[in-house]
C-alpha positions in Angstrom: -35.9 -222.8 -44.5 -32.7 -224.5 -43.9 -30.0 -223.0 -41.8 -26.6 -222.9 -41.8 -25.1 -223.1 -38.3 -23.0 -219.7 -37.7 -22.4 -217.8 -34.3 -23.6 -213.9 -35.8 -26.6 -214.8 -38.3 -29.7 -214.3 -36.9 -33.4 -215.3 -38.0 -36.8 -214.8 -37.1 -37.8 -217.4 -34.5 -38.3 -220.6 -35.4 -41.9 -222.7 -34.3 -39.9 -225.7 -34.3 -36.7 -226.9 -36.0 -36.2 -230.3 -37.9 -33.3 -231.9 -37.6 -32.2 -234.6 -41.2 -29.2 -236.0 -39.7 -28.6 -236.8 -36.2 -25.8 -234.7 -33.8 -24.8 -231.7 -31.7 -27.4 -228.7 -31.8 -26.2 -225.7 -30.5 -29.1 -223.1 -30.4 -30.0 -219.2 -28.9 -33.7 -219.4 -28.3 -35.7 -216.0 -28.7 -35.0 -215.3 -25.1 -31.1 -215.3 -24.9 -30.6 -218.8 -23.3 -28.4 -220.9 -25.2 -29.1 -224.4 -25.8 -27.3 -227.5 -26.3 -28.3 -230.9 -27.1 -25.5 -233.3 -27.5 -27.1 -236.3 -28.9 -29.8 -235.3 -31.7 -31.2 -238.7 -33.4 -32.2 -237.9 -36.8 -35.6 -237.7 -37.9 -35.8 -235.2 -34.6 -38.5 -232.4 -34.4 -36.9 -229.6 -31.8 -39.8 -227.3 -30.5 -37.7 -224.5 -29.6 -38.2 -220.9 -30.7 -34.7 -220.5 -32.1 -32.8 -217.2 -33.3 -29.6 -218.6 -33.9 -27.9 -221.7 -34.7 -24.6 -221.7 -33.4 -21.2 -223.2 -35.7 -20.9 -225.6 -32.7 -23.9 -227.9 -34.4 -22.5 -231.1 -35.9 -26.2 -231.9 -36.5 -27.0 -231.4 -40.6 -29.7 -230.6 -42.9 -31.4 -228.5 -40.0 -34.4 -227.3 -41.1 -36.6 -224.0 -39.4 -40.6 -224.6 -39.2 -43.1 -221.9 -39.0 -46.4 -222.0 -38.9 
């Protein structure tokens, strides 16, 4: 499923998120902590349980996995 980065939408938590093209990933993981990787090389597979992916991501075509 791909996401679109916004500060109130909220989805089931992610296995793992795949990130197209390379950037900022802002993210809420299941537990509340908030996230931030600065520099995101595309082709990257994150294995964070995200809720949220916050309008601070520059990162694009960022893509939730489930199992």
């Amino acid at each position: 499923m791909a996401l679109t980065p916004s500060n109130i939408t909220v989805f089931q938590a992610t296995d793992a998120l795949w990130v197209e093209g390379g950037g900022r990933v802002d993210l809420v993981l299941e537990d509340g902590q908030l996230v931030v990787l600065l520099t995101v090389p595309s082709g990257s597979v994150l294995p964070f349980r995200a809720k949220t992916l916050r309008a601070a991501t520059t990162a694009s075509n960022v893509v939730a996995l489930y199992h």
